[in-house]
N, C-alpha and C positions, 0 to 999 in steps of 0.2 A: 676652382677655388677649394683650400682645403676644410672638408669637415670638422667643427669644433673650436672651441671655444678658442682665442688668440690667445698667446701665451701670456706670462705677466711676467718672462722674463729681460733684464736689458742689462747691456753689454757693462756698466760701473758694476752687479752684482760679483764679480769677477773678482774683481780688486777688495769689494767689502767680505767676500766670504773667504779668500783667503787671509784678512785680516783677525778676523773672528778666528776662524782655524790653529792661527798659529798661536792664540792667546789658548787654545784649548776647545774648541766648541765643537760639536758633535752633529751630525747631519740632523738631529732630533731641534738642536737647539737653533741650527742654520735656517730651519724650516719654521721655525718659530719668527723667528726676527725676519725674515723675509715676507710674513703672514703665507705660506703654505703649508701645505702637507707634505712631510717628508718621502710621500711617492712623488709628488715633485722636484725634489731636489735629487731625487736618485733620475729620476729623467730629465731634468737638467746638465747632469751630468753626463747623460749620454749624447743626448741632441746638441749639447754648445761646447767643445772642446778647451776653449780656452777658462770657461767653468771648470771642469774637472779638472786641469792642469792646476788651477788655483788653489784647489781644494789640497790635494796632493801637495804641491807643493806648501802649504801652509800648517798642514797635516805632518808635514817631515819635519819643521822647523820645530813645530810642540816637542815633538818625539825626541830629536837633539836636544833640546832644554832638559827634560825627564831625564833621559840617559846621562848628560852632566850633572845632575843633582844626583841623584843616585850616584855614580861615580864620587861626587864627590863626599857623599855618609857614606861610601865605603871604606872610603882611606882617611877619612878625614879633611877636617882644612883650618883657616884662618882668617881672620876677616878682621878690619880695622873699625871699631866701635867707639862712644862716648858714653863716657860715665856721669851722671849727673847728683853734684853733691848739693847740701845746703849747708855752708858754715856762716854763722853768727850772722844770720839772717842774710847772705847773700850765696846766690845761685852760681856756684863752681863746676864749669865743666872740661875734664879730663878725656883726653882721646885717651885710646885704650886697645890695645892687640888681644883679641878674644883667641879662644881653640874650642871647635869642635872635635871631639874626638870621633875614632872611626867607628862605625857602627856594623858589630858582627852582623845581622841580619840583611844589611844592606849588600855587603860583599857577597856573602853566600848565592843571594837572589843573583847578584851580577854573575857571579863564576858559574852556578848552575844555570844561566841561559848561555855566556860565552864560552865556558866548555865543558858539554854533556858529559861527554864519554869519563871528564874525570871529576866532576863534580855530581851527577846525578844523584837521586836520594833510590833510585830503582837498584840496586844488586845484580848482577847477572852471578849465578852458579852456575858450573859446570857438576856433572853425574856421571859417573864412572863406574866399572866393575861390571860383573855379567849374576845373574841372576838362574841359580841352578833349581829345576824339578826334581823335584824323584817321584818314584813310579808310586801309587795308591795301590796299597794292597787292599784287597776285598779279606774282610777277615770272618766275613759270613761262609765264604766261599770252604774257609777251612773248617768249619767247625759241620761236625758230624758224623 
């Protein structure tokens, strides 16, 4: 019989943390709503495979949502909105084609992770040319 306490973990945790995950939640927060300590959810994830799968995968879906928003304050977009008026005392409401415009900072962030080499803020220089001595005359040497 093994040593230690039984675990408190059970096979729905699976389905609920990957849920939680892909709304955003963080092993800190996983461990919370679980009532654990996030040493236990890091060895949850080792011991129960179809755990960590979930987490992962739940984990990638956030990540995709992120990177399409981002994508899309980069270039901008459009979205179908309601305007809400009030004329002579009654409540008018107008559908309405909004724009976001694109968002320099957004882009930048996106191209300097998608591509280093030509977006980076780091400079590479190159240094050339050879670099001449001359000889140290002793001018003690001469005096006397």
């Amino acid at each position: 019989m093994p040593a230690g306490r039984p675990t408190a973990y059970k096979p729905e945790f699976a389905e609920q943390a990957s849920k939680l995950c892909a709304l955003g939640a963080t092993d800190f927060e996983l461990a919370d709503f679980f009532g654990v300590d996030t040493r236990t959810i890091y060895r949850w994830k080792n011991t129960h495979e179809e755990f960590c799968h979930a987490l992962i995968a739940g984990k990638e879906n956030a990540d995709a949502r992120v990177e399409r928003a981002l994508f899309n304050r980069a270039v901008g977009y459009t979205f179908e909105s309601e305007k809400v008026f009030q004329f002579q005392g009654e409540v008018i409401r107008a559908p309405t084609t909004e724009h976001v415009p694109p968002d320099p900072g957004a882009a930048k962030l996106w191209l300097t992770n998608r591509k280093p080499a030509d977006w980076r803020d780091k400079q590479e220089i190159e240094h050339g040319g050879q670099v001449a001595l001359t000889p140290i005359i002793n001018f003690n040497a001469n005096k006397g």
